[in-house]
VEXKE-411093 format. One record per residue (C-alpha): residue number from 1; x, y, z. Coordinates in Angstrom, 2 decimals. Layout:
N
+-----+---------+---------+---------+
| num |    east |   north |      up |
+-----+---------+---------+---------+
| NUM |       X |       Y |       Z |
...
+-----+---------+---------+---------+
***
This chain:
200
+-----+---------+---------+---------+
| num |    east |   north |      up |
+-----+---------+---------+---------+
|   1 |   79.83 |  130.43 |   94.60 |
|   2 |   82.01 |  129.42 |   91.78 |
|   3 |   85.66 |  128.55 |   92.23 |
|   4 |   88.39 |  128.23 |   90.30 |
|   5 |   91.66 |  127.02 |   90.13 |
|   6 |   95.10 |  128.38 |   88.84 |
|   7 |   97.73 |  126.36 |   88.75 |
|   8 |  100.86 |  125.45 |   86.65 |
|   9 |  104.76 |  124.82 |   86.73 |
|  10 |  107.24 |  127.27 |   88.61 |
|  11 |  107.87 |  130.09 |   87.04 |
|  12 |  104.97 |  129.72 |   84.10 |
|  13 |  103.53 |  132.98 |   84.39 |
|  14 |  100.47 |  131.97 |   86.87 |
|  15 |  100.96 |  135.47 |   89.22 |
|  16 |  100.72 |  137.27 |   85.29 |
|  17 |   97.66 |  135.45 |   84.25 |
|  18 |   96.05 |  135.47 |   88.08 |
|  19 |   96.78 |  139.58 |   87.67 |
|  20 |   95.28 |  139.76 |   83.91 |
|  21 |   91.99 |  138.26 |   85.34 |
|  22 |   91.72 |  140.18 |   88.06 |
|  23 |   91.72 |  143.14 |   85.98 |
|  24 |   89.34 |  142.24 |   83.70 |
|  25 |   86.96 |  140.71 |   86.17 |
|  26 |   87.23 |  143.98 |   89.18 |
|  27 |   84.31 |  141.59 |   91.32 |
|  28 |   87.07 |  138.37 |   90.99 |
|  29 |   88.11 |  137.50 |   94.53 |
|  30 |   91.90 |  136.54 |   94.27 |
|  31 |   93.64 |  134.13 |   96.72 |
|  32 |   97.48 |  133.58 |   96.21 |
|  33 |   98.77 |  130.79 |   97.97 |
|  34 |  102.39 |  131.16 |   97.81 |
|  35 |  101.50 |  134.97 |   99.75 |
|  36 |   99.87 |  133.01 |  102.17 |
|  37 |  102.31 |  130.43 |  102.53 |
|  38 |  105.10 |  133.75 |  103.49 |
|  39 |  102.74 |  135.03 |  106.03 |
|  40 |  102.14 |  132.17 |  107.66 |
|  41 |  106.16 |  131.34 |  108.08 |
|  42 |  106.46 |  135.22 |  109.13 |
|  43 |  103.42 |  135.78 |  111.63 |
|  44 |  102.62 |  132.56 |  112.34 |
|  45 |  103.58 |  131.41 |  115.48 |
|  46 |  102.49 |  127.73 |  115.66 |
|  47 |  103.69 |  127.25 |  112.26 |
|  48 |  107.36 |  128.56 |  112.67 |
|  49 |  107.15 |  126.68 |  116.09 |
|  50 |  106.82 |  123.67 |  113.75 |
|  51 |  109.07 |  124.23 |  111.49 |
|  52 |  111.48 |  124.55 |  114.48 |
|  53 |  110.55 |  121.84 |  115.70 |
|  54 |  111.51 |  119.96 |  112.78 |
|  55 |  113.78 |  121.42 |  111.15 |
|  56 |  115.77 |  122.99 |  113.79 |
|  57 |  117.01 |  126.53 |  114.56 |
|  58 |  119.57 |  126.95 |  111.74 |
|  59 |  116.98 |  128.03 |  109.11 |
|  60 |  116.35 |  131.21 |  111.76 |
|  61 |  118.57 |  134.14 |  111.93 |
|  62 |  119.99 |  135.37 |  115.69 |
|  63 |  116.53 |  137.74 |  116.02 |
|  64 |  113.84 |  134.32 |  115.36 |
|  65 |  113.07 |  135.06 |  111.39 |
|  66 |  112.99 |  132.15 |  109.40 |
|  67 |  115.44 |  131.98 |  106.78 |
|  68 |  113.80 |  130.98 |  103.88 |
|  69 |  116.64 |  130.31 |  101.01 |
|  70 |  118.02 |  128.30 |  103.60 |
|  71 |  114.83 |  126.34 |  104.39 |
|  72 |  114.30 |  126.23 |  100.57 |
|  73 |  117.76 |  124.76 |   99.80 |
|  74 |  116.97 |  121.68 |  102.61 |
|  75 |  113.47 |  120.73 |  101.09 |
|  76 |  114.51 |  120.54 |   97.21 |
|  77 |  117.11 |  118.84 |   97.98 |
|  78 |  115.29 |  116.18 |   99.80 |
|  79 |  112.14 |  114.96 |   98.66 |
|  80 |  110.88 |  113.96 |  102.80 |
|  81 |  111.56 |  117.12 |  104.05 |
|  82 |  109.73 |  118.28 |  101.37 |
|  83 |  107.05 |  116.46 |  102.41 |
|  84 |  107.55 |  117.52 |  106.41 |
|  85 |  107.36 |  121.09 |  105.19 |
|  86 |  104.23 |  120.83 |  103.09 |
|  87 |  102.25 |  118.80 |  105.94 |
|  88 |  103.18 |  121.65 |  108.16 |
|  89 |  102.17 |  124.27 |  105.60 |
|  90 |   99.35 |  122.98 |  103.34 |
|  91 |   96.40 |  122.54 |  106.27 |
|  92 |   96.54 |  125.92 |  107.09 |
|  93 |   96.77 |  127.17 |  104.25 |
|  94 |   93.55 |  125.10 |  102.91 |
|  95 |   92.05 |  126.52 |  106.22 |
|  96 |   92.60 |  130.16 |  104.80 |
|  97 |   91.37 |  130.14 |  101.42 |
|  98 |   88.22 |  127.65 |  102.32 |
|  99 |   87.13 |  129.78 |  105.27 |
| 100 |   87.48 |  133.19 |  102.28 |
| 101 |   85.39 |  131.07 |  100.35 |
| 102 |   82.59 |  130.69 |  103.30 |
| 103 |   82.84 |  134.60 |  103.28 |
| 104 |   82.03 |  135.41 |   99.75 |
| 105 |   79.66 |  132.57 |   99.49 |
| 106 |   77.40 |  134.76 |  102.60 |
| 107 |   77.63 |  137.94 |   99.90 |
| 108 |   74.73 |  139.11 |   97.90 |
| 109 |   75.46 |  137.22 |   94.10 |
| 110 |   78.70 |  135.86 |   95.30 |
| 111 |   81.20 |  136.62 |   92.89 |
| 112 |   84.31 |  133.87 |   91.77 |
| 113 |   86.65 |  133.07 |   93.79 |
| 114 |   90.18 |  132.65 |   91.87 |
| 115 |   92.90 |  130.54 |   94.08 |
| 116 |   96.41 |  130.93 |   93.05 |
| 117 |   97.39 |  127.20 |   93.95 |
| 118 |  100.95 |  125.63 |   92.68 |
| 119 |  100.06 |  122.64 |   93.80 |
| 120 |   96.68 |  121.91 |   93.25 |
| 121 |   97.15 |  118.14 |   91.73 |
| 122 |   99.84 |  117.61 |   94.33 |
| 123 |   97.70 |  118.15 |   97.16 |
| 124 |   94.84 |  116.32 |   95.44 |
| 125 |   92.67 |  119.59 |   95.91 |
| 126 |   90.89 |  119.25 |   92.72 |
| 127 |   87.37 |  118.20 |   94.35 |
| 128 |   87.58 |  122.15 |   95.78 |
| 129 |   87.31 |  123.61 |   92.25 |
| 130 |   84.43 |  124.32 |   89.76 |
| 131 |   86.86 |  124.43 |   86.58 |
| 132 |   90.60 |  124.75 |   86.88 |
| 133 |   93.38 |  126.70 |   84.78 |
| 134 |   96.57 |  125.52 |   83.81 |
| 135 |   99.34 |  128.25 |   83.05 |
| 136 |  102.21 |  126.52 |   80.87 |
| 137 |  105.23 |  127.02 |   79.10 |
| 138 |  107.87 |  125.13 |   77.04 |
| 139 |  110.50 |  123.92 |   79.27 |
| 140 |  113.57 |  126.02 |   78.12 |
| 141 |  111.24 |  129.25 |   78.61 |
| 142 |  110.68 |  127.91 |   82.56 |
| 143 |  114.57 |  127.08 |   83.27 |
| 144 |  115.92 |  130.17 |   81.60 |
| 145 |  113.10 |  132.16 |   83.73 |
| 146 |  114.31 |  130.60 |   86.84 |
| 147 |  117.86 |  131.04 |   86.57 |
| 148 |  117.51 |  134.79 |   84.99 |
| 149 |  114.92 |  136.34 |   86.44 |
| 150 |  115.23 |  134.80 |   89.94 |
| 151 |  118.89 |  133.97 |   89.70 |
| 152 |  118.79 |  130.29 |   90.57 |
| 153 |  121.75 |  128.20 |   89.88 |
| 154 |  120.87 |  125.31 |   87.76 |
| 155 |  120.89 |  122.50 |   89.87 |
| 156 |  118.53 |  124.45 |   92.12 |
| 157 |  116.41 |  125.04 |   89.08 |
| 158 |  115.86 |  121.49 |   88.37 |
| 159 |  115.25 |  120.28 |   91.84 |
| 160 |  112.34 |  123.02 |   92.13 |
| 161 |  111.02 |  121.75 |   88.92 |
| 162 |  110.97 |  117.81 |   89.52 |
| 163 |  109.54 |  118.41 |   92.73 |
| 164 |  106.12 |  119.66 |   90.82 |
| 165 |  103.99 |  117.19 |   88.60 |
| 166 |  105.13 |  117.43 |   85.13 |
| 167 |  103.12 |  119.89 |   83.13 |
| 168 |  101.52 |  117.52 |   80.84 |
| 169 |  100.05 |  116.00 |   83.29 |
| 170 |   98.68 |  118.87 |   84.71 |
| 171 |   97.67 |  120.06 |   81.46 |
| 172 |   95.94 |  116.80 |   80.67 |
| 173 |   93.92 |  117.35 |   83.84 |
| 174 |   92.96 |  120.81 |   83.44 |
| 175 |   89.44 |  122.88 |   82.53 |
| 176 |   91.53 |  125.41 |   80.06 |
| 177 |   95.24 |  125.61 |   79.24 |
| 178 |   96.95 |  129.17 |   79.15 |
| 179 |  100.28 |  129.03 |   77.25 |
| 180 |  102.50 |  131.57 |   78.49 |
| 181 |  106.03 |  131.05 |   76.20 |
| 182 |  106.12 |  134.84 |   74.70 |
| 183 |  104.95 |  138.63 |   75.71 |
| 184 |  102.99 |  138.99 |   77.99 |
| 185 |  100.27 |  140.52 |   75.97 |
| 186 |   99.36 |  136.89 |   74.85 |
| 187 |   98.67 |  136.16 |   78.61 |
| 188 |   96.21 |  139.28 |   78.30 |
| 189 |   94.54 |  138.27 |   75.11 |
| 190 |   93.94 |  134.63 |   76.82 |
| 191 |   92.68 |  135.73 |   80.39 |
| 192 |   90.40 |  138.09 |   78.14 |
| 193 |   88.84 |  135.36 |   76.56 |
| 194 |   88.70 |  133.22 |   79.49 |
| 195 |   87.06 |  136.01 |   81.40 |
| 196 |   84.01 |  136.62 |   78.98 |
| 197 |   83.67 |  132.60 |   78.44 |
| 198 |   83.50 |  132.53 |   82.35 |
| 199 |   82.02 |  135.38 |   83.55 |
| 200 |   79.94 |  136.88 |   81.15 |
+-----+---------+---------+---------+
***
């Protein structure tokens, strides 16, 4: 069973693209990480007891719900507790979309699998893919989409983007590059040729 990888910068357009494909390809199997990653600090108990653990009760509210802006503002602003979070995060979430995998692979012609992964070259998780998509943009288009559309303030902004490979690189590494600086109908017209290059 086939899988591939999305990936790209914050705020690129990978959720668009991911949603494009899906729609075009109705046997895809999609698996978003960042979902994942809020389930698992919402329903999770041994991860939120780690992230207790280490980074202490004031990131949960009086009722025992993790906080997450105030979780978020700790790890971009510190590159190690970055780090902490991820190695409390990142196994588990492996676990989830590996064991999927397992699952399709046991259907009858096993469709793709599609993981929406942010950080795919971070984690060094490009052994796990057949071919692997890169959604990019020009830099202005990803700050101004940060700070209008989820209302960042800049220095927020830039911390969430230096803590990600830079896009060339990624781009430099990847199977197929989807540039996502304008409408979103562009994104279509590219996950439509993508789709009958892969799947056809």
């Amino acid at each position: 069973m086939p899988v591939l990888g999305i990936t790209g910068g914050i705020a690129t357009g990978k959720t668009l693209f991911t949603s494009c494909l899906a729609s075009l390809a109705p046997s895809l199997q999609i698996f978003d990480v960042d979902r994942c990653s809020r389930e698992l600090t919402v329903s999770d108990p041994v991860i939120l007891e780690g992230i207790r653990n280490h980074f202490g009760p004031d990131v949960f509210d009086a009722s025992g719900v993790l906080q997450r802006p105030a979780l978020r503002a700790i790890v971009f602003a510190d590159p190690v507790e970055r780090e902490a979070l991820e190695a409390i995060l990142h196994p588990a979430i492996r676990r989830a979309w590996q064991d999927l995998a397992l699952r399709i692979r046991e259907q009858p012609g096993a469709p793709w699998l599609a993981v929406d992964i942010p950080l795919l070259f971070e984690t060094s998780a490009e052994q796990h893919f057949d071919k692997i998509v890169v959604v990019a943009c020009s830099a202005v288009t990803q700050r101004r989409r940060l700070m209008e559309q989820r209302k960042l303030q800049p220095g927020l902004a830039e911390s969430m983007i230096a803590s990600q490979l830079p896009l060339a690189a990624k781009i430099e590494r990847a199977d197929f590059v989807v540039w996502n600086d304008g409408v979103p109908e562009v994104v279509e017209s590219q996950a439509r040729l993508l789709s009958i290059h892969l799947f056809s």
